[in-house]
Backbone bond lengths (Angstrom), bond angles and torsions (degrees), N, CA, C in turn:
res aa  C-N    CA-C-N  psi(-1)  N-CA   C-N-CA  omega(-1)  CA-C   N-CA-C  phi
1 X - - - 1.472 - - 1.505 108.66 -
2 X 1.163 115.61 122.71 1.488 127.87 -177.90 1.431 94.22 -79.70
3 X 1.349 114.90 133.98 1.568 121.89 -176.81 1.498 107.88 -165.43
4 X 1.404 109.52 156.61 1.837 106.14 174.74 1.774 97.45 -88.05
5 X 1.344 86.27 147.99 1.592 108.84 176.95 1.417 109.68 -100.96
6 X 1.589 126.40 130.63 1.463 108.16 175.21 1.607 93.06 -129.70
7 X 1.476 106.15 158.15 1.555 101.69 173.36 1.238 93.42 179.68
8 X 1.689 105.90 163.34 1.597 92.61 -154.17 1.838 85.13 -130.45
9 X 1.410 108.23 128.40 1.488 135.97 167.57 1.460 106.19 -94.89
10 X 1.377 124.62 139.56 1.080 153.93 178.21 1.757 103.80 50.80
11 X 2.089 108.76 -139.46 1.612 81.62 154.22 0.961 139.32 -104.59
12 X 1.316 103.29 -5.12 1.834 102.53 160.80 1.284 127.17 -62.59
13 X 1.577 124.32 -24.18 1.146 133.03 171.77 1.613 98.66 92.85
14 X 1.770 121.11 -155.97 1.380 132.00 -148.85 2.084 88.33 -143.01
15 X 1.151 96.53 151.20 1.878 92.81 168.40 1.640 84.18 -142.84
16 X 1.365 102.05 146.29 1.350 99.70 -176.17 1.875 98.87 -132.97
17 X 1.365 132.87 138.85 1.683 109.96 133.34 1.174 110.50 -133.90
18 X 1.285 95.65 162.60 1.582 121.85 -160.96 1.736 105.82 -118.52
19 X 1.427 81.93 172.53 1.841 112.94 -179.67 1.437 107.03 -113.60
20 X 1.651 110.81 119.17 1.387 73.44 158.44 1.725 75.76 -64.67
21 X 44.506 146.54 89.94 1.695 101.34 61.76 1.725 106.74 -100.80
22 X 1.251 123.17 73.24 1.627 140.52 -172.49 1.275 105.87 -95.71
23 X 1.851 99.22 132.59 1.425 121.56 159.90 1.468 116.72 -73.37
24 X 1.612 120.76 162.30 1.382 118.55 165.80 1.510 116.42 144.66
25 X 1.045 139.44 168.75 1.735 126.87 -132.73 1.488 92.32 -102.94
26 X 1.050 105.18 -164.99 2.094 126.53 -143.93 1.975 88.95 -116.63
27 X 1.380 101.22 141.79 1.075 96.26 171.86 1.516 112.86 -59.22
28 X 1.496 104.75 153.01 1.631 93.25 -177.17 1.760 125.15 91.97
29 X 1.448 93.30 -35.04 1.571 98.92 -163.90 1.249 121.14 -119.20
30 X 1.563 147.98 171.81 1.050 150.91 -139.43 1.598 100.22 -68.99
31 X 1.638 121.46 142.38 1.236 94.56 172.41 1.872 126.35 -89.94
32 X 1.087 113.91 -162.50 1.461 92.82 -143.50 2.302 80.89 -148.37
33 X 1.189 97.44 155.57 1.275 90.19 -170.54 1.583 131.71 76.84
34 X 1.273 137.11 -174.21 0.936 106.84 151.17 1.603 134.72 -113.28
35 X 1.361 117.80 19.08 1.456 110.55 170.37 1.671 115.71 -88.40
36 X 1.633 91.18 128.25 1.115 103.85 -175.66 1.664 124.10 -127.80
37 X 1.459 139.49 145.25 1.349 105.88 171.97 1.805 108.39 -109.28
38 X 1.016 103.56 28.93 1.567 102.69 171.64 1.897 105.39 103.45
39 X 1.202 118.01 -66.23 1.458 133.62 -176.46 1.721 104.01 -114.50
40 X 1.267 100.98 117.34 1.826 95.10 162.41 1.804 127.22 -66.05
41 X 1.193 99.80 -22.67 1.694 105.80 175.04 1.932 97.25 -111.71
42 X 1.453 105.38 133.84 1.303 125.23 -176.53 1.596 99.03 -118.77
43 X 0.770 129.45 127.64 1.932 146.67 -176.55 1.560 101.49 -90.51
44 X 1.016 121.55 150.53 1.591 127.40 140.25 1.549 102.59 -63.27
45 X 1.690 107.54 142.54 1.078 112.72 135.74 1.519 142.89 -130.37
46 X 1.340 146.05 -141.07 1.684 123.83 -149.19 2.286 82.62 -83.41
47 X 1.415 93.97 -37.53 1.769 70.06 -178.46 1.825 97.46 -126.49
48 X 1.245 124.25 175.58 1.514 137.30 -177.66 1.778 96.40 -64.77
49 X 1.674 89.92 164.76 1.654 91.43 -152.36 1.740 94.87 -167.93
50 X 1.061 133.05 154.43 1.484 125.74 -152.56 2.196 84.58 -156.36
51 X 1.699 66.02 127.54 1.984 92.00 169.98 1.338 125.13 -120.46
52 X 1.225 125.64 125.64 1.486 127.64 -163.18 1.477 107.26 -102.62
53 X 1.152 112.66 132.61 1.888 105.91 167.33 1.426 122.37 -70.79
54 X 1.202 111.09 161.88 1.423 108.01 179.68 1.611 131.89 -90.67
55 X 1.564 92.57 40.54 1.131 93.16 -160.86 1.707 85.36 -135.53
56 X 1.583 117.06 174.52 1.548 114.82 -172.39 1.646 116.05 -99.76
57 X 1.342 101.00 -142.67 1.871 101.91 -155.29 2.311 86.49 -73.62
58 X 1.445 112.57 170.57 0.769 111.06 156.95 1.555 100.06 163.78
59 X 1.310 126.63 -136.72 1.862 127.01 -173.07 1.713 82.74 -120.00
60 X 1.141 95.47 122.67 1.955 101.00 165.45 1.590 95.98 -114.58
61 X 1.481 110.79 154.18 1.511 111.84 155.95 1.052 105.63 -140.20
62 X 1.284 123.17 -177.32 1.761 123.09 175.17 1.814 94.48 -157.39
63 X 1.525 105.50 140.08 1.414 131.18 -144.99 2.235 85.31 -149.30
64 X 1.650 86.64 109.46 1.243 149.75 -62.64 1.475 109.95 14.23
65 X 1.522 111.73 164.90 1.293 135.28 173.37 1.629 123.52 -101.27
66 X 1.199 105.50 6.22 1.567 115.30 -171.56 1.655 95.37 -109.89
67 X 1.040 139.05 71.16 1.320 159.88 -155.26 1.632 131.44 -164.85
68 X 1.244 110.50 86.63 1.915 122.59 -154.90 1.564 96.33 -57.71
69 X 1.682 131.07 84.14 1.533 116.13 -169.08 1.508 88.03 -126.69
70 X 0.861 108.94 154.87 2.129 124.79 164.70 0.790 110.88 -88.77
71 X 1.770 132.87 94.93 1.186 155.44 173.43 1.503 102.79 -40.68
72 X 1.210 119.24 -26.18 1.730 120.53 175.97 2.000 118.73 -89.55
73 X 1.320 99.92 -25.35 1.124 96.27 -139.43 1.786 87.43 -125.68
74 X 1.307 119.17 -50.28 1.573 136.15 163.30 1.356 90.95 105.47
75 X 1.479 137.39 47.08 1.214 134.86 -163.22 1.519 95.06 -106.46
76 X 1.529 112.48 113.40 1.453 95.56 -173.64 2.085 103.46 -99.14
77 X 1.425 99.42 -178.68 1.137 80.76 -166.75 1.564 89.88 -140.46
78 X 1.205 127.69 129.83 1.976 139.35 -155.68 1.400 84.65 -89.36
79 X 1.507 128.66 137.44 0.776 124.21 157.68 1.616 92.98 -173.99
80 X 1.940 108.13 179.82 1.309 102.08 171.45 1.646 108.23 -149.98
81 X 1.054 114.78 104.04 1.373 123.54 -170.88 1.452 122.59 -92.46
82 X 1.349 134.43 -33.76 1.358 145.52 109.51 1.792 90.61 123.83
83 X 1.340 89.89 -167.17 1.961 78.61 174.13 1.604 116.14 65.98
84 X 1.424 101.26 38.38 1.637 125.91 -154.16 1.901 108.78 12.06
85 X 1.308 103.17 57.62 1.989 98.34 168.64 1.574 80.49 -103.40
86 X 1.627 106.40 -155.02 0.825 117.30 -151.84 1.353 132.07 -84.62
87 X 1.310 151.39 -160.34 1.148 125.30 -144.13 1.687 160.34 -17.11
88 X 1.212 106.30 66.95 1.403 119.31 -163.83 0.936 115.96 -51.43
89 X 1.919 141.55 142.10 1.143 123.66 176.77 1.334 109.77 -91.34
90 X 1.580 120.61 -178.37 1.576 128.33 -165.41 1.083 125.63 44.06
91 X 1.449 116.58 28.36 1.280 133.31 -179.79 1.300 114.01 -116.26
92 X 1.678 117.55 122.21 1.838 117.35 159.41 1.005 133.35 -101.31
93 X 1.754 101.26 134.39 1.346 113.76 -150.82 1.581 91.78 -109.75
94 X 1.529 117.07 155.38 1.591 139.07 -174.70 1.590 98.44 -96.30
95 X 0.607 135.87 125.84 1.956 125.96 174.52 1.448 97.77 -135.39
96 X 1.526 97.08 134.96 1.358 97.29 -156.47 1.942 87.40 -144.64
97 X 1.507 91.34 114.10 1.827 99.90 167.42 1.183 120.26 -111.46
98 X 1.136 120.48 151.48 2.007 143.21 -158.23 1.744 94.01 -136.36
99 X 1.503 110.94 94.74 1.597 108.62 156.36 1.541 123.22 -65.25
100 X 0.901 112.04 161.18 1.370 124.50 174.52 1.344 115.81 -48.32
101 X 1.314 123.59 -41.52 1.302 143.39 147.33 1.368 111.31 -131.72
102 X 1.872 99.15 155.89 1.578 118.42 -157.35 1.000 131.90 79.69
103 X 1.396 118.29 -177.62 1.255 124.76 -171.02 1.503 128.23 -86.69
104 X 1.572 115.72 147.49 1.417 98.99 -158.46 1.638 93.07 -89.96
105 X 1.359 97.15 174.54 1.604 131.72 -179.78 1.096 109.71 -132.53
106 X 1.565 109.42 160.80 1.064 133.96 -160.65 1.915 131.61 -158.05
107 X 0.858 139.62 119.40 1.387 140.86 -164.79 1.706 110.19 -145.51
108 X 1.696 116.22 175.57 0.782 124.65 173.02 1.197 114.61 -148.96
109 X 1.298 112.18 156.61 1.756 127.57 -177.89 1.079 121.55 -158.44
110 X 1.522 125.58 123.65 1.637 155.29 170.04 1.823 105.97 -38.56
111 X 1.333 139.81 105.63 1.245 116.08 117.11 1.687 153.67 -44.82
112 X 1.387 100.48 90.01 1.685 90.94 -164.96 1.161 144.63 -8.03
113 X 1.120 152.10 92.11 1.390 111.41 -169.03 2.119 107.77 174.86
114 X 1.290 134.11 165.17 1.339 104.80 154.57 1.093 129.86 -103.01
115 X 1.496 127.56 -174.26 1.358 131.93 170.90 1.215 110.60 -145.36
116 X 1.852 112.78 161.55 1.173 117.82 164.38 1.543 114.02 -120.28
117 X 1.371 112.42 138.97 1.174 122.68 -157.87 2.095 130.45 -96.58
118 X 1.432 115.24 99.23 1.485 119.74 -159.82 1.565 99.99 1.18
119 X 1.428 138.42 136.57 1.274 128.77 151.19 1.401 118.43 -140.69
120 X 0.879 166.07 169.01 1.628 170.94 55.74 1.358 112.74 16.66
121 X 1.664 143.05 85.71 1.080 141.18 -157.07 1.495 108.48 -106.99
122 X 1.478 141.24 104.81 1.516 123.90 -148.57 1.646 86.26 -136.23
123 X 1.537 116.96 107.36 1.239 142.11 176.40 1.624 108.39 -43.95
124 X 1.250 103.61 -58.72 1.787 112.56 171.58 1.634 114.56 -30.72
125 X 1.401 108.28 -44.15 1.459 106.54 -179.25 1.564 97.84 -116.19
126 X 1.268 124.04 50.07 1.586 125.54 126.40 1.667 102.12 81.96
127 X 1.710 95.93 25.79 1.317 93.89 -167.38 1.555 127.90 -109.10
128 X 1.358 137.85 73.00 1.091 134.33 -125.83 1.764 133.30 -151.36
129 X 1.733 90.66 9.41 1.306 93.59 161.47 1.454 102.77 -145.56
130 X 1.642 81.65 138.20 1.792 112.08 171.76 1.609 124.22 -66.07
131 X 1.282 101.25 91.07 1.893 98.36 -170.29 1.163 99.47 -90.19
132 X 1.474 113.91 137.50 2.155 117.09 162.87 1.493 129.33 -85.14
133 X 0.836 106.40 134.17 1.568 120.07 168.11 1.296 125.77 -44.26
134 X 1.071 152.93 175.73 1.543 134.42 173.03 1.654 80.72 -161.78
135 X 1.707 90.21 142.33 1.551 100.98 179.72 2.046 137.49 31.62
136 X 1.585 86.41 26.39 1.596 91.63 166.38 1.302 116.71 66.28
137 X 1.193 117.72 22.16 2.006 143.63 144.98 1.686 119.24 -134.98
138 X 1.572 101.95 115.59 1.267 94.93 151.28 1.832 141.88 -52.20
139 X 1.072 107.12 -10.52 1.506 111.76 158.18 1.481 119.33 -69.60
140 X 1.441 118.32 -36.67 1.896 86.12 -171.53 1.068 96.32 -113.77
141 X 1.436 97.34 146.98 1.767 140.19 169.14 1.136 107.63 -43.44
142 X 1.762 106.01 123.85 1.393 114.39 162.10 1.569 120.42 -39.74
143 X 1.261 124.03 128.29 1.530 128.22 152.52 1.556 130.57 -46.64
144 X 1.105 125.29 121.70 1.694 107.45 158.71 1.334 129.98 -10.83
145 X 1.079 121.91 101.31 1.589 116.77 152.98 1.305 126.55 163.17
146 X 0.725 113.92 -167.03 1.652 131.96 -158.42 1.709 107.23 -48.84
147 X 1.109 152.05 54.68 1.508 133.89 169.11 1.506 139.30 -98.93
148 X 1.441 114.06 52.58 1.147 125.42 -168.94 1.701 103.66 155.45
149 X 0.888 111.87 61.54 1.857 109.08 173.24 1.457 105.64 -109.00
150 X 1.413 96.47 126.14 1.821 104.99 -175.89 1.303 119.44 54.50
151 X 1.679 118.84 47.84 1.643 119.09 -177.86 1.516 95.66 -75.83
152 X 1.444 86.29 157.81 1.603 118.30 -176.44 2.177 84.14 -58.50
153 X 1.297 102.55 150.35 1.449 116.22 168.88 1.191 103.75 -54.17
154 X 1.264 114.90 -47.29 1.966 105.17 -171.55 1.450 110.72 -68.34
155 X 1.222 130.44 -17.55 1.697 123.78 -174.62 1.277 112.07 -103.67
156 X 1.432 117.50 112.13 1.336 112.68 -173.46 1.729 90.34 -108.68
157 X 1.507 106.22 121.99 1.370 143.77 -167.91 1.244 113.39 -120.30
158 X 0.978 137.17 129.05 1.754 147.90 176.82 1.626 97.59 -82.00
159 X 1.224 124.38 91.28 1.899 129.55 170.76 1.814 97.74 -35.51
160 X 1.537 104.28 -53.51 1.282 75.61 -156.12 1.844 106.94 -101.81
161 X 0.707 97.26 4.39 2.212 104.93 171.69 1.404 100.69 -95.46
162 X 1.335 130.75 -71.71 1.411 149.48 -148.30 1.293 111.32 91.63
163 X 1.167 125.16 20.47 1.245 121.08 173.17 1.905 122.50 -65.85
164 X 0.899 120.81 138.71 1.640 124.95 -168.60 1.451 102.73 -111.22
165 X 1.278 123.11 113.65 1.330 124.30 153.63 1.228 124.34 -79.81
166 X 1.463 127.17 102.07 1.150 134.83 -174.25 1.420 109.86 -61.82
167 X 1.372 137.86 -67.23 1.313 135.99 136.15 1.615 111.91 41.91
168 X 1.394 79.15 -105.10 1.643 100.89 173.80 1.579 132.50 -73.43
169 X 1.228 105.40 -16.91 1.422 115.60 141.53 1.693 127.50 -60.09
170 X 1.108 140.40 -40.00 1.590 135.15 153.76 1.585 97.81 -63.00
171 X 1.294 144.37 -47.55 1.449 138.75 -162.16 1.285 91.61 -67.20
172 X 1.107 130.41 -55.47 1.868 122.47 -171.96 1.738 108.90 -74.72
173 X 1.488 116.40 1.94 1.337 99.17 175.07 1.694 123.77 112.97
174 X 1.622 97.58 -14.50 1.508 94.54 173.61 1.653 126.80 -32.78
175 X 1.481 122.86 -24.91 1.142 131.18 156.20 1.676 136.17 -108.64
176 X 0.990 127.59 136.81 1.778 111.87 174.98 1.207 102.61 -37.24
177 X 0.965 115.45 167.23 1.475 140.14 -169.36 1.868 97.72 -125.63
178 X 1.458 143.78 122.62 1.596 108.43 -14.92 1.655 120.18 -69.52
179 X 1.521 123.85 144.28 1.206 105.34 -171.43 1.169 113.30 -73.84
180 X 1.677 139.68 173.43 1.711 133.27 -177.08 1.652 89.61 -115.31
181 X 1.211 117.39 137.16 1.397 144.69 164.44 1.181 108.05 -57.22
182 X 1.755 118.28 93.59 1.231 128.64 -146.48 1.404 148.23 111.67
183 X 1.478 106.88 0.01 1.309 140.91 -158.46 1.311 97.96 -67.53
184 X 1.389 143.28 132.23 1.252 137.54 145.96 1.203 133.42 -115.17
185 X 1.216 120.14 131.65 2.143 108.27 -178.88 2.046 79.24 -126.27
186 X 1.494 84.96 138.08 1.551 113.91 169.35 1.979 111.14 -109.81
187 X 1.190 128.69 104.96 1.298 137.36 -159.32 1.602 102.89 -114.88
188 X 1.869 116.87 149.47 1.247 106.83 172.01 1.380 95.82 -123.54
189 X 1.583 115.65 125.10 1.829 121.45 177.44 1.111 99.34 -76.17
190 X 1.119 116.89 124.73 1.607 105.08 154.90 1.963 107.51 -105.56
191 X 0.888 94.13 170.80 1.561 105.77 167.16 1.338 127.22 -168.38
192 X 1.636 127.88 -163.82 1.531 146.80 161.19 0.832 132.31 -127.76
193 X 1.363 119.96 117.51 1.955 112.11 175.91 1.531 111.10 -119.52
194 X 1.331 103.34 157.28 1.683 109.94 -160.23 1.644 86.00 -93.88
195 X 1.511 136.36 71.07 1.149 135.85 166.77 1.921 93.28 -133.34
196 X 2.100 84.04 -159.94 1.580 93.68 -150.50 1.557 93.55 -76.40
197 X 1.552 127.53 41.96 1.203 109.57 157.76 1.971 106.45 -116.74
198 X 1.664 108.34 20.58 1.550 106.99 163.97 1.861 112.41 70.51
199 X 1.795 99.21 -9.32 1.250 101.87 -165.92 1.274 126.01 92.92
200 X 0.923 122.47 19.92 1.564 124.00 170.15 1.603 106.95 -78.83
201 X 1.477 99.75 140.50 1.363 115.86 -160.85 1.619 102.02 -67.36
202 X 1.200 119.96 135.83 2.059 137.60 -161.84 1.495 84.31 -135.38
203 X 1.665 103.07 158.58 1.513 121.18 -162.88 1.672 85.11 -157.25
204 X 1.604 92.05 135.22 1.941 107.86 149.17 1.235 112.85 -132.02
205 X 1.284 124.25 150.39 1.318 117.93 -163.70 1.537 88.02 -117.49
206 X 1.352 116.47 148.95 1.811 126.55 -163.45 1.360 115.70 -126.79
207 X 0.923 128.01 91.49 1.979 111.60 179.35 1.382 97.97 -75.71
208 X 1.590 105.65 152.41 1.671 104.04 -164.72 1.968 74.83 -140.14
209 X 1.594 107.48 114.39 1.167 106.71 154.24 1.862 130.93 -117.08
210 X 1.681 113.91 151.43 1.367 120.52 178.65 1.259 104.32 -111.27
211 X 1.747 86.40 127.41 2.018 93.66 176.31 1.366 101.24 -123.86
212 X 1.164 155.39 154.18 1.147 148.15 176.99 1.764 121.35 -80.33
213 X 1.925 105.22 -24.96 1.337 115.26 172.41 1.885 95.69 -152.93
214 X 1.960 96.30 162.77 1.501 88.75 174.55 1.719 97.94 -66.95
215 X 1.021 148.65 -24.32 1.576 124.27 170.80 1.266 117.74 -38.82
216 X 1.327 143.89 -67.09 1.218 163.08 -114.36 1.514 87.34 -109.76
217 X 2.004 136.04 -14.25 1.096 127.72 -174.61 1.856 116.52 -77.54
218 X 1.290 103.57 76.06 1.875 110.94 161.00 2.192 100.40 19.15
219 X 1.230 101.14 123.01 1.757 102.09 170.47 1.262 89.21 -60.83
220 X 1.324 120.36 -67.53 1.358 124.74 -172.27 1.638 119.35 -37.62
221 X 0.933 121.54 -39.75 1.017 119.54 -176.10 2.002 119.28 -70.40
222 X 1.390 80.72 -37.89 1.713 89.35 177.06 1.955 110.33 -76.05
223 X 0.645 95.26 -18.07 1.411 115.22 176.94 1.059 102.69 -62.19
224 X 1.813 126.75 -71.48 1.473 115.15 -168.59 1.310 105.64 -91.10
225 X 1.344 137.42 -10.25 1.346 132.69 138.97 1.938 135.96 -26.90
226 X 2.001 93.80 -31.16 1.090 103.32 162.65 1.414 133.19 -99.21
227 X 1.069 110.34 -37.77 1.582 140.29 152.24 2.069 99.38 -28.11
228 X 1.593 118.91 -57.21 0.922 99.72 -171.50 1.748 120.11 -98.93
229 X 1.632 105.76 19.63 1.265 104.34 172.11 1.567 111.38 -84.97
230 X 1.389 105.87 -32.26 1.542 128.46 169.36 1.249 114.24 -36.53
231 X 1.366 132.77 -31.89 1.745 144.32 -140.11 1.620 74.61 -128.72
232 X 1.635 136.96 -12.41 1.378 106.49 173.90 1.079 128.20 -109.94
233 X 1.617 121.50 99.63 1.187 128.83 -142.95 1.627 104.20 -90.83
234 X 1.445 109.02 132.26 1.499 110.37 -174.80 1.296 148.78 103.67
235 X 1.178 109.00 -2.94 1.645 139.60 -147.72 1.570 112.81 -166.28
236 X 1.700 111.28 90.87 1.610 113.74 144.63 0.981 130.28 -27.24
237 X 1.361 108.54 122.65 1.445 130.95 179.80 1.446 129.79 -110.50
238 X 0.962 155.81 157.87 1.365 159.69 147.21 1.524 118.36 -49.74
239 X 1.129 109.54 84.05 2.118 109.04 -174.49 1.321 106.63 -34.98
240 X 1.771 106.15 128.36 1.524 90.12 156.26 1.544 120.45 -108.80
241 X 1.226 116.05 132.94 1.608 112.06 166.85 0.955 139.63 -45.69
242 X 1.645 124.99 140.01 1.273 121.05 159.99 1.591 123.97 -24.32
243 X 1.120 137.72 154.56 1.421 130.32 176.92 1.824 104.68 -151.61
244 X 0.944 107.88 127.28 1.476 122.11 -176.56 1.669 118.76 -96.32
245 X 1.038 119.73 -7.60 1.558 124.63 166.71 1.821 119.88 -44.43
246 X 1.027 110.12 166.57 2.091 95.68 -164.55 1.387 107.55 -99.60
247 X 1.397 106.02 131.66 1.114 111.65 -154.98 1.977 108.10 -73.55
248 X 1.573 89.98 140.08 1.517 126.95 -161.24 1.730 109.07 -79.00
249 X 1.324 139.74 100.61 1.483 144.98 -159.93 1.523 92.33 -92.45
250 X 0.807 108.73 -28.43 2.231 114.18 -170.17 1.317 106.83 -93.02
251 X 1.111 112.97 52.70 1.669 109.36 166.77 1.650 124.56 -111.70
252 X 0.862 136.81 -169.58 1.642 160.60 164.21 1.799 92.75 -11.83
253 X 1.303 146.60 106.78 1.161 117.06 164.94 1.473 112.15 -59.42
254 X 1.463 118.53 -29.69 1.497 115.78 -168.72 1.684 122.40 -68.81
255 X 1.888 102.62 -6.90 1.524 104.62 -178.70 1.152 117.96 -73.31
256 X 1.680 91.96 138.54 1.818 96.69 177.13 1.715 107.60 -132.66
257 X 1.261 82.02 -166.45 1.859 106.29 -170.41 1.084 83.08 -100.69
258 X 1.561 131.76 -68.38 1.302 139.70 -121.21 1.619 106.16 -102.60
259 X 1.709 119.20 -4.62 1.749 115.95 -164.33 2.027 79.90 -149.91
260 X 1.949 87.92 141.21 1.772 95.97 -171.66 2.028 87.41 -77.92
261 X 1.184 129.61 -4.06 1.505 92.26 -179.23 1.710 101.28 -115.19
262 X 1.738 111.08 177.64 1.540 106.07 0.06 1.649 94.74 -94.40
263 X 1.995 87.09 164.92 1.467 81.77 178.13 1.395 143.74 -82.47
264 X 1.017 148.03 163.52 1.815 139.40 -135.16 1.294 98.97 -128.96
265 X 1.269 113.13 91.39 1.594 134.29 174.12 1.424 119.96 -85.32
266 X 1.668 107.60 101.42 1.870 86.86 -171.33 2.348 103.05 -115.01
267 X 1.159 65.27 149.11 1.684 77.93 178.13 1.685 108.74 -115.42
268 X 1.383 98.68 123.51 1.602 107.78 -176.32 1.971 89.70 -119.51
269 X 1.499 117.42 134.43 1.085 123.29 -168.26 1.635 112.76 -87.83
270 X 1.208 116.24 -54.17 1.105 126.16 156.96 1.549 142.25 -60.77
């Protein structure tokens, strides 16, 4: 039964519905050139807030494209609007400026925040919890705080990792019972971390799909599954395959080609 899922993560809780040639530094690394915006990781804070580079007027872009920047000015602007528009957190962005004359530049910078990353989750090989990223490297350690306060009974969530056991998430019901081959629930996490965003409440929004086998996985679907590992700059991933299953018109309105969220989590049981 295709149905909306609601359940509430942290204290805002979760809302869910358902179906049935430029120089410039390394992600991660020193920047290089001279455009800079002062800090490579930018935080939310209690309200939206705008950072300028140190560099003057010219063509800025930012790669991903879901990134609130002033194509004139490179004035970015912190915020978190979620529902994959624009500025997503735990996401690294490429920003790339063209002066009027000279040579272009190029840098990068972290939206605070975590993520979970497109995967293929296949129970048979023991595979079954969704761990997050924090700040757009698998190297650093989650922060203190809040990830899972008062979850809905069906989401079994690690409070203090955020880790998701998918597993035990279908055992408590995340889907009707029998599930339909194809099932989707789209969820928004919110949470808190004791970093430089003071705790102000951060959101990822998750598509959680059920296929019964990788056959039955939508082309389409693997498609923008790949499309949005592409947009994640910096960070090994788990390949996903081609998939030949018929392609699926009832999905996510928010899925795209062109923006990595949200990301497309599928669980095959068998």
């Amino acid at each position: 039964m295709r149905h909306a899922l609601l359940f509430s993560l942290l204290c805002a809780g979760v809302f869910a519905c358902s179906k049935r040639p430029a120089t410039g530094n390394e992600p991660g690394g020193p920047a290089g050139g001279g455009l800079s915006y002062g800090d490579s990781i930018l935080y939310l804070k209690s309200a939206s807030y705008t950072v300028r580079p140190n560099t003057g007027a010219g063509q800025y872009s930012a790669f991903p494209d879901n990134l609130l920047i002033d194509p004139a000015t490179g004035t970015i602007t912190v915020t978190n609007i979620g529902k994959a528009n624009e500025s997503q957190t735990g996401i690294r962005y490429r920003i790339r400026y063209q002066p009027a004359s000279g040579p272009a530049d190029s840098t990068y910078i972290v939206l605070g925040g975590i993520n979970y990353l497109d995967r293929i989750y296949n129970f048979a090989q023991h595979d079954t919890l969704m761990r997050p990223l924090y700040n757009a490297s698998l190297g650093r350690l989650l922060p203190p705080g809040a990830y899972g306060i008062q979850p809905d009974a069906r989401l079994a969530i690690d409070p203090a990792t955020g880790v998701i056991n998918l597993k035990e998430c279908m055992r408590r019901g995340m889907f009707d019972l029998p599930v339909e081959n194809g099932e989707w629930e789209e969820v928004t996490v919110r949470y808190k971390t004791r970093d430089g965003s003071n705790e102000v409440t951060n959101s990822i929004d998750v598509a959680i799909y059920y296929y019964d086998s990788m056959a039955d996985i939508p082309s389409n679907v693997s498609v923008a599954m790949r499309a949005h590992q592409a947009q994640i700059l910096g960070v090994a991933q788990t390949p996903i395959p081609p998939t030949t299953g018929p392609i699926d018109t009832d999905l996510p309105d928010n899925l795209s080609l062109t923006k990595p969220r949200p990301p497309c989590i599928i669980v095959i049981p068998h």
